[in-house]
N, C-alpha and C positions, 0 to 999 in steps of 0.2 A: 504493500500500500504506500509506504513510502517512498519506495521508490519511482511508482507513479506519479504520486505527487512533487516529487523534483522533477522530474519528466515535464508534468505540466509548468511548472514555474520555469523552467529553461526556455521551453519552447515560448511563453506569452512574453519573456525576457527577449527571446531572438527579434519576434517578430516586433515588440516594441520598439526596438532597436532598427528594425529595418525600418519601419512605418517612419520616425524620426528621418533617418537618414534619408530617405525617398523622398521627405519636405524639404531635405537640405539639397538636394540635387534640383528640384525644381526651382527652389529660389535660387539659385546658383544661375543655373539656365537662363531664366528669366532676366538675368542683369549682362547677360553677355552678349554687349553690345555687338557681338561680329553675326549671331544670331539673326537672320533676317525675322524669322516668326515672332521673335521677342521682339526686335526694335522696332520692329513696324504699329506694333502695338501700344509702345509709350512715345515716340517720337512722331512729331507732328512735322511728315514729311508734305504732306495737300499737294502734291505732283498734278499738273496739268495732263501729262503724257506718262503714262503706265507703260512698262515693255515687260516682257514676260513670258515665260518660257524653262527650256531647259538650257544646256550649256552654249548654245548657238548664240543664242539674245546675250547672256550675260558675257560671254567675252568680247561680241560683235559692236554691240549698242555703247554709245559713249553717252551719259549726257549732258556735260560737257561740249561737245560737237552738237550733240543736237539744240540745246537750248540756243546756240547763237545763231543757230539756222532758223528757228522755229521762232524763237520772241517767248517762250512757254518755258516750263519748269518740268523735269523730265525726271523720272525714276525710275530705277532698271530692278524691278521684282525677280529676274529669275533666277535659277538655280542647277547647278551642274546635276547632270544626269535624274532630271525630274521629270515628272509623269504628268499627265492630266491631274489627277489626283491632287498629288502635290500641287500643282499649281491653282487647283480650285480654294484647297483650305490657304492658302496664302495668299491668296485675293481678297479670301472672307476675313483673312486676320489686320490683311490691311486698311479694307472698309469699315472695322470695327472702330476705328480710330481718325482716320483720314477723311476728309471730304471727296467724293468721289472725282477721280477726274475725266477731263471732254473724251482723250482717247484713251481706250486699251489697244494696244496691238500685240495677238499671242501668236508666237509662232507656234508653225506646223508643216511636217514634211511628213511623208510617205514612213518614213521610218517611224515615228511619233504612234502609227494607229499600231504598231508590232510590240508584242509582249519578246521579242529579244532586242530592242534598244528601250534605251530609258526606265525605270522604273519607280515603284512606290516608297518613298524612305521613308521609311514608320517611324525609326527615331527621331527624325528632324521633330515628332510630335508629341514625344511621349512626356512632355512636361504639362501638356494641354490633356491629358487625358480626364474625362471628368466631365468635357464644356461637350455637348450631345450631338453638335455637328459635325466635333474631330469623332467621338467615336460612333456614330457611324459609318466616317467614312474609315477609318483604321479597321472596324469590325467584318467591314465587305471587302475592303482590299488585301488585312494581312489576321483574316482570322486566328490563325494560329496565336500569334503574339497575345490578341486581344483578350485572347483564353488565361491566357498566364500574367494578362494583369491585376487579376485580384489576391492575389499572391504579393504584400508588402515588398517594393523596392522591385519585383520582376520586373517591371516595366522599363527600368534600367539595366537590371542584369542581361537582362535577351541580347540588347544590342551593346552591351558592356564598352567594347573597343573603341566606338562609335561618339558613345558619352562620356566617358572620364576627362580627359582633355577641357574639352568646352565647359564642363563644370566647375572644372579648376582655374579654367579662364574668365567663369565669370563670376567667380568670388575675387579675382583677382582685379575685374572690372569695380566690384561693388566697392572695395575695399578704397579705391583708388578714382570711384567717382566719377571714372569713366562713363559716358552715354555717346559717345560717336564711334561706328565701326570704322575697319581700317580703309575700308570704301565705304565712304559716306551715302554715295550717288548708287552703289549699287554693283557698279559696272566691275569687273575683273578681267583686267587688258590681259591678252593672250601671251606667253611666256613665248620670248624670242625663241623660235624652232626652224628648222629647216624642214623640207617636206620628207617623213618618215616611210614613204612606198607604202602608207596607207589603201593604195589602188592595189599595188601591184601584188598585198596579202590576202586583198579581198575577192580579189580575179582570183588567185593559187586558192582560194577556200571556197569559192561559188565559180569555175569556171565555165558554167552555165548561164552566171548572173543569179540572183535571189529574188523571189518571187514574194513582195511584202504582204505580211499576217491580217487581217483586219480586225482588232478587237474588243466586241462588244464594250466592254468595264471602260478601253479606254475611250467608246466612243460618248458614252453616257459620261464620264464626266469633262469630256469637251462642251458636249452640252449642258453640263451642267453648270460648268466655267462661264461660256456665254450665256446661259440662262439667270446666273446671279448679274453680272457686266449688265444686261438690260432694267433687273429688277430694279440697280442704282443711278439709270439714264444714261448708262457710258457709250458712247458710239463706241462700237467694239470694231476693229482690220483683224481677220487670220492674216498672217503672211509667210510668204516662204522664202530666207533670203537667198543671194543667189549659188547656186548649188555649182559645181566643177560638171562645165558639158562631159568630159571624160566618162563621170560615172553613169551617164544616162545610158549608154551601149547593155550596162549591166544591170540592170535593173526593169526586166519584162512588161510587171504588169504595175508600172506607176503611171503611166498614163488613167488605169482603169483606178487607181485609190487616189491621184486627184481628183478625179470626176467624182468620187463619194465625197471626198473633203468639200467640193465645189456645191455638193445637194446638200451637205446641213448648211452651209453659208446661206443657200437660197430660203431654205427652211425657214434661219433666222434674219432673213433679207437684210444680210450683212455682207460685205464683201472679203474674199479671196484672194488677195494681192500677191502674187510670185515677182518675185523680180529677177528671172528666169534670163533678159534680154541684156544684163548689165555685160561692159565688155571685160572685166575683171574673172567671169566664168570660166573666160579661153585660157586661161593660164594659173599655173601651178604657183609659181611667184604669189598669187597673191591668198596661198592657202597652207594649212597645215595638216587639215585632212579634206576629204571631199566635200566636208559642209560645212567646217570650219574655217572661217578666214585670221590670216595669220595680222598685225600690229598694222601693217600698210592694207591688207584688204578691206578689213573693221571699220579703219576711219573712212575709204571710200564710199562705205557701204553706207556708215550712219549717215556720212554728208549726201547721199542721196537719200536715204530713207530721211533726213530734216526737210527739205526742199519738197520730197511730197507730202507731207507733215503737216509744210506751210501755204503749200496750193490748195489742201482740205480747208484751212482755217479761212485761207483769202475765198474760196468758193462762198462759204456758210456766210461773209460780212458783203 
């Protein structure tokens, strides 16, 4: 019997212990200004011009470059290797706070509708678990996990590797009163590269070319991306920036998954903009992979994505 009874007092001792600890990691989180989910939350960014996406926009998009093309006030929301998903609840986390702004523009490629690029990072959330939007969407997208968050402190154990760092960065933010990240504006300039034969591994691994997935989960919440975007008046652009002609030889049936991207645009009678036509396309110089543009491609790209920006703003006056 007694031994029982230490049993139970160890255990209510462990989990008391964790329970504490898992507030101390959330408030941690929370203050770590390089966090876009946290800062967007307490900082009063009110961006005219939203950008948004996975790692294309955030290394592409300057705003910077855009604001002095545009006259407007620009924030680059997205995020390396993120999903629809992802980018729905960081929309919602930014409207929570921010005034909505005129545009959003989220990119989208062929690659985007495939559950093998891009995906759902459950960590980037788990300090939010609790608030009924994140866990729905964390509940449909990475069940598993969501199972094992009632379980004191799992909710950080799962992705362990993921969260210790930024928690310790952002007791180190609090401590030190830190609230601006180390990009303020959002944007994360492309690390001087040469081009890596990013082609010439994907030709040796599909040399057939690969024929893109189309998938459901991601297409519901595209839609549900643009469905929040409308609910706060935002004239929402899909776009797609300009992609390396090279890779179109490989790539079969993207003709047929733009035409799908092009029918929810119609759906939400919003526009599809490819910027398919730029002459930066033809050449490898101005890339680091086939859809990434390298420090000189970026800024051509944003200084034309500003200029159309500002031909929207001058139509509407």
């Amino acid at each position: 019997m007694k031994t029982i009874k230490k049993l139970s007092i160890s255990i209510i001792i462990i989990l008391l212990f964790l329970s504490g600890l898992s507030k101390l990691y959330d408030f941690a989180l929370l203050h770590n200004a390089n966090i876009k989910a946290s800062y967007v939350q307490y900082a009063k960014i009110d961006a005219d011009v939203l950008i948004h996406g996975p790692c294309e926009p955030l290394w592409m998009i300057s705003p910077e470059i855009l604001d002095k093309q545009t006259g407007m006030k620009s924030y680059n929301l997205a995020l390396s290797h993120s999903d629809f998903a992802d980018n729905f609840l960081h929309l919602y986390f930014y409207l929570k706070n921010n005034k909505s702004p005129k545009y959003l523009f989220l990119y989208i490629t062929p690659e985007s509708m495939d559950l093998k690029y891009n995906t759902f990072n459950t960590y980037r959330f788990a300090e939010f678990i609790g608030d009924p939007v994140v866990d729905n969407v964390v509940k449909e997208c990475d069940p598993d996990y969501f199972m094992w968050t009632k379980i004191p402190f799992m909710k950080y154990a799962y992705y362990n590797n993921k969260v210790n760092f930024a928690a310790l960065q952002g007791l180190k933010h609090y401590f030190t009163d830190r609230k601006t990240p180390y990009h303020a504006n959002g944007y994360e300039p492309p690390i001087i590269v040469i081009w890596t034969n990013h082609l010439e591994k994907f030709i040796k691994l599909y040399p057939n070319g690969y024929n893109f997935k189309w998938d459901k989960l991601r297409e519901k919440y595209l839609c549900k991306t643009i469905e929040l975007a409308k609910k706060y008046g935002i004239e929402t652009y899909l776009y797609e920036s300009p992609v390396l002609k090279e890779a179109f030889p490989y790539q079969p049936n993207r003709k047929e998954i733009v035409n799908k991207i092009n029918a929810i645009a119609v759906k939400y009678n919003i526009k599809y903009i490819q910027f398919e036509d730029m002459k930066i396309s033809e050449s490898r110089k101005f890339y680091m992979s086939t859809l990434n543009t390298n420090m000189e491609g970026s800024r051509i790209f944003t200084d034309s994505l500003g200029k159309f920006i500002r031909h929207l703003a001058f139509e509407k006056n």
